[in-house]
N, C-alpha and C positions, 0 to 999 in steps of 0.2 A: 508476547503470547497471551492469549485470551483461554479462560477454563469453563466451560461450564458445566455442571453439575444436576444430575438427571438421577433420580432414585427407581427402582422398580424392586419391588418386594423388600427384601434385607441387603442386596447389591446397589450400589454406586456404581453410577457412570459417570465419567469425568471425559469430556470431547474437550482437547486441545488442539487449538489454533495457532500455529505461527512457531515459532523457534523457542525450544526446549533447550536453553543455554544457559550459563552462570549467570549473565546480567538480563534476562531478557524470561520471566519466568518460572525460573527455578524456584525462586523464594513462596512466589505466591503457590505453587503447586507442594512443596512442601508443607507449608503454613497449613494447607485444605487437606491433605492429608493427616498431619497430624491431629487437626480440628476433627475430622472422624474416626481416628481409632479414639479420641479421645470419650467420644457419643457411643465407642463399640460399634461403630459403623466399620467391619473390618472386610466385607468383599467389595472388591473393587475391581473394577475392570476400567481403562486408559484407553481409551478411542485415540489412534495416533494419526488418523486417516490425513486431519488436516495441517499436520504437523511435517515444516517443509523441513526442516535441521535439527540432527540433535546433536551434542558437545560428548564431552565425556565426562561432564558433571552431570548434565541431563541422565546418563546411561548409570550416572553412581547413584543419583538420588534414586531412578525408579531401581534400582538393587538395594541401597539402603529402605527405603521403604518396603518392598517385599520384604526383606527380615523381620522388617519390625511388624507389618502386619503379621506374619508367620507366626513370630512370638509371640501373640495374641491369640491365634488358632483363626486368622483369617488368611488372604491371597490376593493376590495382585495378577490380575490376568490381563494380557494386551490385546485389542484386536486393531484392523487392518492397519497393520503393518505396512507402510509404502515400501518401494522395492529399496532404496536406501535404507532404512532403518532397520530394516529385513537382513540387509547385509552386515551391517554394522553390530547387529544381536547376532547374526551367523559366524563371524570374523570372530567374536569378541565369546563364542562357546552360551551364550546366553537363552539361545532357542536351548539348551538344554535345561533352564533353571525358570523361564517362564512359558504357561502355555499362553500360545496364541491361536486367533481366531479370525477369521474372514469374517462372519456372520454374529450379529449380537444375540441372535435365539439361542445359538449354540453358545458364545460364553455364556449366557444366562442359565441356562440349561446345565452348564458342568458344574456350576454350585448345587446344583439341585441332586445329581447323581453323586456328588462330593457327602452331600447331609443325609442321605439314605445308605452311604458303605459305611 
């Protein structure tokens, strides 16, 4: 898996590529995460568009990570969801615990409407 990393305003975009699995990923994407909430870089949004697999370590880490951004008083918000991953967050009750997005205006936009309630 490849990560990269895109800032706009006080959110993080993290676009991964390739397979979101225990040996193939995981590490370097936790490692990047916890490297920003450590900076307080705590909105985050996960581009999964290019993201052909995910495990179910994959699917624990981006839950573990939400908490812990949480516990900071940041968020973890997903956008384009392929139609697998889509199912596998739908399967697994998970579209109810993160929001997601087709369009990155709109995630960027719902920190915005987040810091004004």
């Amino acid at each position: 898996m490849t990560l990269k990393e895109r800032r706009v305003g006080d959110v993080t975009i993290l676009h991964l590529t390739g397979r979101l699995v225990l040996d193939d990923g995981h590490d370097e994407l936790r490692h990047k995460i916890d490297e920003l909430a450590d900076q307080e870089r705590v909105s985050l949004i996960v581009d999964l568009k290019d993201v052909t697999y995910i495990d179910s370590c994959g699917v624990g880490l981006l839950i573990a990570k939400y908490v812990s951004l949480r516990r900071k008083r940041g968020d973890v918000k997903l956008l384009n969801l392929t139609a697998r991953s889509h199912h596998l967050m739908e399967i697994s009750k998970l579209l109810d615990v993160f929001e997601t997005f087709e369009s990155e205006d709109h995630a960027l936009a719902s920190f915005t409407r987040e810091a004004q309630a």
